[in-house]
C-alpha positions as CSV (number, residue, x, y, z in Angstrom):
1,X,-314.4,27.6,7.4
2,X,-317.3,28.9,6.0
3,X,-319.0,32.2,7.0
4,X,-322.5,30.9,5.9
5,X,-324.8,30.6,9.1
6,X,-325.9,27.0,9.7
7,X,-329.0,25.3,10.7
8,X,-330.0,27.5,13.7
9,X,-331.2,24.8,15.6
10,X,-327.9,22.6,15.1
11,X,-326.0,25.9,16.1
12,X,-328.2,26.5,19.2
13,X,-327.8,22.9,20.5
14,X,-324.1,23.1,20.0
15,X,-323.8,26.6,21.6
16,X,-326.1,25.6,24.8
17,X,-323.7,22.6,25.2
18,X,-320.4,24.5,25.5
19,X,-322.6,26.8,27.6
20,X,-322.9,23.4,29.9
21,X,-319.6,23.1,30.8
22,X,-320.2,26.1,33.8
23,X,-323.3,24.7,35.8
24,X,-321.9,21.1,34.9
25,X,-318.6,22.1,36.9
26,X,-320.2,24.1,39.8
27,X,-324.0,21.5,40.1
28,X,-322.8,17.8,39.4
29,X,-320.0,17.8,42.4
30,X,-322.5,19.4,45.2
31,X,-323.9,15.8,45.9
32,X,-320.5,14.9,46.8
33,X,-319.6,17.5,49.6
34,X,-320.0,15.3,52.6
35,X,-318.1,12.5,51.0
36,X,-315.6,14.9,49.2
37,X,-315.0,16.2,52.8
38,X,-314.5,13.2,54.7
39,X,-312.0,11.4,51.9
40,X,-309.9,14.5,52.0
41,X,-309.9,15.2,55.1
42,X,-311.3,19.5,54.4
43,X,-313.2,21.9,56.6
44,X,-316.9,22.7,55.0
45,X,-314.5,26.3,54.3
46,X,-312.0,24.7,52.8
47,X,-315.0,22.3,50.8
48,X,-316.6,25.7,50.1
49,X,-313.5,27.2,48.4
50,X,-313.5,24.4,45.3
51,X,-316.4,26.3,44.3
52,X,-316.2,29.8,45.4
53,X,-311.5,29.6,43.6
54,X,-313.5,28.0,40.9
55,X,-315.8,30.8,39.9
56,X,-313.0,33.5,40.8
57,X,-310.7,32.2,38.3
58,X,-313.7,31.9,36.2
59,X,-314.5,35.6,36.1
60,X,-311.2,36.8,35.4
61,X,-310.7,34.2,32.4
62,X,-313.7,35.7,31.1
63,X,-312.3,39.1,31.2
64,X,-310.0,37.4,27.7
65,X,-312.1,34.8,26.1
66,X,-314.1,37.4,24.3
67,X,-311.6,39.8,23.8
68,X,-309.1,36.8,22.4
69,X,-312.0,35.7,20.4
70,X,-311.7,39.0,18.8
71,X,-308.2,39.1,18.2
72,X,-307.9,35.4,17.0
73,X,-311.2,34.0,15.9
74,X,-314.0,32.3,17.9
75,X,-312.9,29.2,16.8
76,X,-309.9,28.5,18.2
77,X,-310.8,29.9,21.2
78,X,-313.3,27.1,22.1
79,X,-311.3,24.1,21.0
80,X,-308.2,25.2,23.1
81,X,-310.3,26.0,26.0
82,X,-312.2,22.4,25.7
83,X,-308.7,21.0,25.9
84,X,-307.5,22.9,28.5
85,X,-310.8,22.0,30.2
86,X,-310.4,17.7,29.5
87,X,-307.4,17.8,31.1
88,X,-307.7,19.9,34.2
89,X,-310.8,17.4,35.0
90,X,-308.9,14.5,34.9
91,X,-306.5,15.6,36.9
92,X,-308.9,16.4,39.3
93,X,-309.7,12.5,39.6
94,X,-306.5,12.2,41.0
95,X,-306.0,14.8,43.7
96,X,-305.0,14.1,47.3
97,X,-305.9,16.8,49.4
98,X,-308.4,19.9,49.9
99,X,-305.1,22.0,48.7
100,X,-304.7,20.4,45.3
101,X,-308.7,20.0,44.7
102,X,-308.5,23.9,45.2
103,X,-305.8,24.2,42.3
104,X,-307.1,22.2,40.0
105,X,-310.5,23.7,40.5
106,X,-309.4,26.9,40.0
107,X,-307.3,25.9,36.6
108,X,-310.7,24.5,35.6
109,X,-312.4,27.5,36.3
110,X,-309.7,29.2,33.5
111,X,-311.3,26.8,31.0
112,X,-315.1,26.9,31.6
113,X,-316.2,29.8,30.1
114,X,-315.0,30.0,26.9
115,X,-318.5,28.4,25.4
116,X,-320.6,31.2,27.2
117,X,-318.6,34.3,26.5
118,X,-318.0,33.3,22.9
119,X,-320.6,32.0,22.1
120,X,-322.6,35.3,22.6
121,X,-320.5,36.7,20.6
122,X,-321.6,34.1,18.3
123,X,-324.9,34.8,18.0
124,X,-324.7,38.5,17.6
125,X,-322.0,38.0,14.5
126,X,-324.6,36.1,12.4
127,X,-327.9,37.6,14.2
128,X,-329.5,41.1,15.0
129,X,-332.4,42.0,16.8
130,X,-335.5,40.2,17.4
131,X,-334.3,36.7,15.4
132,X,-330.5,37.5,17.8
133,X,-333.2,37.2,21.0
134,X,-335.2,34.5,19.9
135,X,-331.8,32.4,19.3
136,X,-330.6,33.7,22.9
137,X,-334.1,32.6,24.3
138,X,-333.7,29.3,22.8
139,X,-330.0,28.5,24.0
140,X,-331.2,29.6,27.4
141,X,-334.0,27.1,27.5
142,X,-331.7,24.4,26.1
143,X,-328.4,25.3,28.4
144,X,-331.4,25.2,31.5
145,X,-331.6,21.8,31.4
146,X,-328.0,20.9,32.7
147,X,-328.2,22.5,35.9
148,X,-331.6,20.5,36.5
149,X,-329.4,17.3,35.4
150,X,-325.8,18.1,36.5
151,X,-326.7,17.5,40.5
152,X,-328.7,14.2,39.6
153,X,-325.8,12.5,37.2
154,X,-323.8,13.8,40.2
155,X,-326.0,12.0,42.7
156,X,-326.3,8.7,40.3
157,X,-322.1,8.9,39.9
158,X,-321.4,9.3,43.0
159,X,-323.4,6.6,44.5
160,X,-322.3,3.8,42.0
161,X,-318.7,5.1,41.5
162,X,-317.5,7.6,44.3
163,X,-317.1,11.0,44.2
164,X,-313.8,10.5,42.1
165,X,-316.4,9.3,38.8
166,X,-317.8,12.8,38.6
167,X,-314.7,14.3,37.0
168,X,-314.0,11.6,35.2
169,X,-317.9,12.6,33.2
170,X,-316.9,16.2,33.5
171,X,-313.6,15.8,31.2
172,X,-315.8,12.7,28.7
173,X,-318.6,15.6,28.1
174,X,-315.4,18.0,27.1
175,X,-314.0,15.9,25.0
176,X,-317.4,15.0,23.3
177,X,-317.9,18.8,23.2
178,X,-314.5,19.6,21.4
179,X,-315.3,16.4,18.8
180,X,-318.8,18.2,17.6
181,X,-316.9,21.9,17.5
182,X,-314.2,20.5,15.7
183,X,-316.5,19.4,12.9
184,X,-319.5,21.5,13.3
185,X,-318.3,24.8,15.0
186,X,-318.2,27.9,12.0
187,X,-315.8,30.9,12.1
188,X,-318.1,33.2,12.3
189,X,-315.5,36.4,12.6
190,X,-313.5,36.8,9.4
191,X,-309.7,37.7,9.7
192,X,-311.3,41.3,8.0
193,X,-313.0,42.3,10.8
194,X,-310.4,41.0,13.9
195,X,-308.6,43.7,16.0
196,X,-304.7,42.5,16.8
197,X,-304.1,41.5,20.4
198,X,-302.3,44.2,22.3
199,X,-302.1,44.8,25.6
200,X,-302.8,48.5,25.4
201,X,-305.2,49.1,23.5
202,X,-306.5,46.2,25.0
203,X,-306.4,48.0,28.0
204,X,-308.0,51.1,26.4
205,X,-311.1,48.8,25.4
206,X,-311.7,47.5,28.7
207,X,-311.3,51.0,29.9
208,X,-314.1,52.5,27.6
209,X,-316.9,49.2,28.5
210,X,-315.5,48.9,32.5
211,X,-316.4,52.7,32.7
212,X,-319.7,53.1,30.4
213,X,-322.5,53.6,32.5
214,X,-325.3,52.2,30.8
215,X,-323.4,49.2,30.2
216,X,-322.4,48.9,33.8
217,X,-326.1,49.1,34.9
218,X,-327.2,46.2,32.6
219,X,-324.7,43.7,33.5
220,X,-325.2,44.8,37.1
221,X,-329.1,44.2,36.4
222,X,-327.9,41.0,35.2
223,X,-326.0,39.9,37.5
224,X,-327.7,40.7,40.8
225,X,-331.1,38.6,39.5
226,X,-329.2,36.1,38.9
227,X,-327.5,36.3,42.9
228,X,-330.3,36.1,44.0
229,X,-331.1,32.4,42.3
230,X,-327.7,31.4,42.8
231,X,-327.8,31.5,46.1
232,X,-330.1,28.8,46.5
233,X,-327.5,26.8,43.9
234,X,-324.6,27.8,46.4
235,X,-326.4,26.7,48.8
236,X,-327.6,23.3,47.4
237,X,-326.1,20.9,50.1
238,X,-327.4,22.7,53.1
239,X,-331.1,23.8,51.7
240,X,-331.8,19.7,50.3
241,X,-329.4,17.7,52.9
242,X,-330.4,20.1,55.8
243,X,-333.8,22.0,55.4
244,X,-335.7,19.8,53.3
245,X,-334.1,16.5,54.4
246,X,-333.3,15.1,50.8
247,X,-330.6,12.8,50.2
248,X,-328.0,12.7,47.8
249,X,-329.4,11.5,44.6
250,X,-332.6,13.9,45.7
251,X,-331.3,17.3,43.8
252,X,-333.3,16.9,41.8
253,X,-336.1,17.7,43.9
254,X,-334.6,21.5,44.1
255,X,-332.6,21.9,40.6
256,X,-335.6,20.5,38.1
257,X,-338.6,22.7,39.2
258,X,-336.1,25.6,39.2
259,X,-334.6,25.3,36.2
260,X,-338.1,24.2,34.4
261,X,-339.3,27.7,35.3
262,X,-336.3,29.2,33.5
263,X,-336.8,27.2,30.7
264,X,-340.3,28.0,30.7
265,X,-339.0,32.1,30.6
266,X,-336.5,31.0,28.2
267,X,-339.6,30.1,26.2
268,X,-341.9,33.0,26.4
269,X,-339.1,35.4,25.6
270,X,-338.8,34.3,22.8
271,X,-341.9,34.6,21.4
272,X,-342.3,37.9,22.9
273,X,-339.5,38.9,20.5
274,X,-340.6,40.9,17.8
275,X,-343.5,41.5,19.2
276,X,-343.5,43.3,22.8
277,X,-340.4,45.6,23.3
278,X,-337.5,44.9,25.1
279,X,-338.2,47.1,28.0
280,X,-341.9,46.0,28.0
281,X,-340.9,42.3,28.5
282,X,-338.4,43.3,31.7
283,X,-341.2,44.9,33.0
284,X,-343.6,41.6,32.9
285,X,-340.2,39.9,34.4
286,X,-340.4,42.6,37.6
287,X,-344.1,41.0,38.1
288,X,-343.0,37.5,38.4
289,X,-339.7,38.0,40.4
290,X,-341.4,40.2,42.8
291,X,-344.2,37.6,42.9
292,X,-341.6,34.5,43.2
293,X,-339.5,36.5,45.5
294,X,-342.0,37.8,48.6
295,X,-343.9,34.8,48.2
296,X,-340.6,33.2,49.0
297,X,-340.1,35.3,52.1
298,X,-343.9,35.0,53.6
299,X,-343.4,31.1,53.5
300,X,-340.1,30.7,55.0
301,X,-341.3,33.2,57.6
302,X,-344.8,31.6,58.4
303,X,-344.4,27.9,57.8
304,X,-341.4,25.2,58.1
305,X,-340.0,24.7,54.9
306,X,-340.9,21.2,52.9
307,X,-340.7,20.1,49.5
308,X,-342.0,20.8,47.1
309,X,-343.4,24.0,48.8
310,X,-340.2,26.0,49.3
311,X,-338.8,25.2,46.0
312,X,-342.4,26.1,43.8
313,X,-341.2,30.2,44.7
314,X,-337.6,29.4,42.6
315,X,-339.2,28.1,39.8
316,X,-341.3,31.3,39.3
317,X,-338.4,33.4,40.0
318,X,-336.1,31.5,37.4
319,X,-339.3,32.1,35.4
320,X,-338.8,36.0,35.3
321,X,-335.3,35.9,35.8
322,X,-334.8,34.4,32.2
323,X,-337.8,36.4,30.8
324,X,-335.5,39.7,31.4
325,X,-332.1,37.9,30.8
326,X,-332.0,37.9,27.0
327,X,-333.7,41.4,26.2
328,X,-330.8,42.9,28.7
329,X,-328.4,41.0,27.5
330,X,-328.9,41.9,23.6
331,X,-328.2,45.7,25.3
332,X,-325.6,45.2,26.6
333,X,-323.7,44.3,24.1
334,X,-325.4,46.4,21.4
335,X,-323.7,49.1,23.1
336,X,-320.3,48.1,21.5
337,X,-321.1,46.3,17.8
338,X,-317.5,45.6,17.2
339,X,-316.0,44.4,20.6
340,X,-318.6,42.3,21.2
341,X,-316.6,39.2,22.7
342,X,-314.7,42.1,25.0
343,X,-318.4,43.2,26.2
344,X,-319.5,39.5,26.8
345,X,-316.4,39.3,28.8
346,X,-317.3,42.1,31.2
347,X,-320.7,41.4,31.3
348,X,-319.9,37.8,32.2
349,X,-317.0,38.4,34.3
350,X,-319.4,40.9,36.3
351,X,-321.9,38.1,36.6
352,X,-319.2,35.6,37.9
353,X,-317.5,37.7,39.9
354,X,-320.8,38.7,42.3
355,X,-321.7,34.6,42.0
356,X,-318.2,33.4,43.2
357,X,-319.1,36.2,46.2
358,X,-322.1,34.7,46.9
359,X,-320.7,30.9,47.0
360,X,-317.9,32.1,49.2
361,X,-319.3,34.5,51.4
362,X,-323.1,34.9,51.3
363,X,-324.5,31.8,50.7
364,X,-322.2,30.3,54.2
365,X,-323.6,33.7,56.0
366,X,-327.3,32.8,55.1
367,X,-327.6,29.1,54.0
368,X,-327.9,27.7,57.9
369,X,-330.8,29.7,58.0
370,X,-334.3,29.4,55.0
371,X,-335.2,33.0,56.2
372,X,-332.5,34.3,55.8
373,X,-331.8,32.6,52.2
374,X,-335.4,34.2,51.3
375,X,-334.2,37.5,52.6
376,X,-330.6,37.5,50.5
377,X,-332.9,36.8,47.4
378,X,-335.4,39.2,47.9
379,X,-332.0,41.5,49.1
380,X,-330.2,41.0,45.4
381,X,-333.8,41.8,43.5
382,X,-334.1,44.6,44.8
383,X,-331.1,45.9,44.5
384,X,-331.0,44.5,40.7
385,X,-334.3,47.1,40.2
386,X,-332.8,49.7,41.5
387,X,-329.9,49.3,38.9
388,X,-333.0,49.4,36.1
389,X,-334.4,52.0,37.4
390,X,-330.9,54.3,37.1
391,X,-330.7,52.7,33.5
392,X,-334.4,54.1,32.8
393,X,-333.5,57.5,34.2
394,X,-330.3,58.0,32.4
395,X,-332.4,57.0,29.1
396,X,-334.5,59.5,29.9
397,X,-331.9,62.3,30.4
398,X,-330.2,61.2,27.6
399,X,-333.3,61.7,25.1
């Protein structure tokens, strides 16, 4: 394969749609919960755990796609993943109880990730600096558009076809995904520069990033904005089919003003880059999620919530959440230039790890409640600034 970079738009668009395969498993099912409960008979807990198994066996998969990717090549990492993901979809089509739903959501979850993790990886092989943010930005404005679309293909599928279509599309858009790899993804890490798989000094690696503080702090940052706009996605059936009385094939109505205001963030960091530091750009990011987040609280405290009122707050939010996301993300794995698949592991298995909390545990805590949703997002920003803020200090000891 060659190790000539190609087009960077033709790689973006290919990177951002293995990137799709997460928000398409966890967003284009959620329309389906009621009717997903009743044909299998499951508790809303039991309903819950399809997503919460799912992003559990996500994270810890992601603890090896990067370091595998390594080892082995990017390349074959992503094609036997996008297999691996065709057929645990279909056999999801067929499953007869909440039990074996569970499973098989789970084994998906092994599969999912590959695109992300690697594909980070990816981008920092043939990329450095401000041109490695700018192509970061612009994946992140292209990979925002599924989770605005996922819920209403969901909606659409599952009200011409039954809930049973929906994995049916999820295993069609793996196999189209593994055709244009197949023929379009590059090698972009040469046999030369690979590290052999072994399981100790394996172990050694993910001793030295699991324990480095700085690194620790930025996926942490990460992570926690992010929490606190997932759990609005976690809690997507109850906030539309129960606060804002939406129906099915109304997602929409939450996921597309949302994810514009990523995409929108996506956007402006990229033309920020090269221009305004990274640290400089976070900051402007603080301004908006602040903003987004007590303007948030104030509403759902003061006034009943209604569309499209409660939802204009997430779209600024998911405005300054991917404004910071790229610039913190480049750091994070700058701190380790040659395991970078192994630190796009930790840094999305740290990410996946907090979401799969919040879809199991938070988001059923606070969802009955829009108050208490505001709260748990204004809750994960804050704590994701005080996780900065030890990052700026330790900088500044460190200098």
């Amino acid at each position: 394969m060659t190790q000539h970079p190609p087009h960077r738009t033709t790689l973006a668009l290919l990177l951002a749609g293995l990137s799709t395969l997460g928000p398409f498993s966890i967003d284009t099912y959620m329309p389906s919960f009621p009717a997903i409960q009743a044909s299998l008979q499951a508790t809303p807990l039991q309903l819950q755990q399809t997503l919460s198994v799912y992003l559990l066996c996500f994270a810890i998969m992601m603890l090896f796609h990067g370091s595998l990717s390594d080892s082995l090549g990017r390349r074959p990492i992503i094609l036997g993943s996008l297999i691996a993901f065709i057929l645990t979809s279909f056999a999801c089509v067929f499953a007869q109880d909440i039990h074996t739903l569970i499973m098989l959501r789970g084994l998906q979850g092994l599969s999912a990730g590959a695109g992300m993790i690697v594909g980070r990886a990816i981008i920092r092989d043939l990329y450095a600096g401000a041109e490695a943010q700018r192509l970061m930005s612009k994946i992140t404005m292209m990979f925002a558009i599924s989770p605005a679309i996922a819920p209403i293909i969901g909606g659409w599928l599952h009200i011409w076809f039954g809930w049973h279509s929906i994995f049916v599309f999820m295993a069609l858009l793996g196999l189209l995904l593994l055709v244009f790899s197949y023929y379009y993804l590059p090698e972009t890490h040469p046999r030369a520069g690979r590290t052999p798989f072994s399981l100790q000094p394996l172990a050694y690696s993910y001793h030295e990033v699991a324990s480095h503080p700085r690194f620790l702090l930025l996926a942490g940052t990460i992570a926690l904005h992010f929490a606190g706009f997932f759990l609005y996605i976690a809690s997507a059936p109850v906030f539309i089919l129960q606060t804002l009385h939406l129906t099915e094939s109304q997602f929409a109505y939450l996921f597309i003003p949302s994810i514009t205001g990523v995409m929108i963030g996506a956007f402006i960091s990229g033309r920020l880059a090269g221009h305004v530091s990274p640290t400089r750009t976070v900051k402007y990011a603080y301004v908006l999620l602040f903003s987004a987040a007590f303007i948030n609280l104030a509403y759902n405290v003061w006034f009943t919530p209604s569309w499209p009122w409660a939802v204009l707050p997430l779209s600024l939010y998911g405005m300054g959440m991917s404004l910071a996301m790229p610039s913190i993300t480049l750091m994070a794995m700058d701190i380790f230039p040659q395991h970078r698949g192994l630190a796009s592991s930790m840094q999305g298995f740290v990410q996946t790890m907090l979401n799969a909390l919040v879809a199991g545990l938070i988001s059923p805590m606070l969802s009955f409640s829009p108050v208490f949703l505001a709260a748990g997002m204004m809750g994960f920003l804050l704590l994701g600034k005080l996780t900065w803020s030890l990052l700026s200090r330790t900088q500044h000891k460190t200098v």
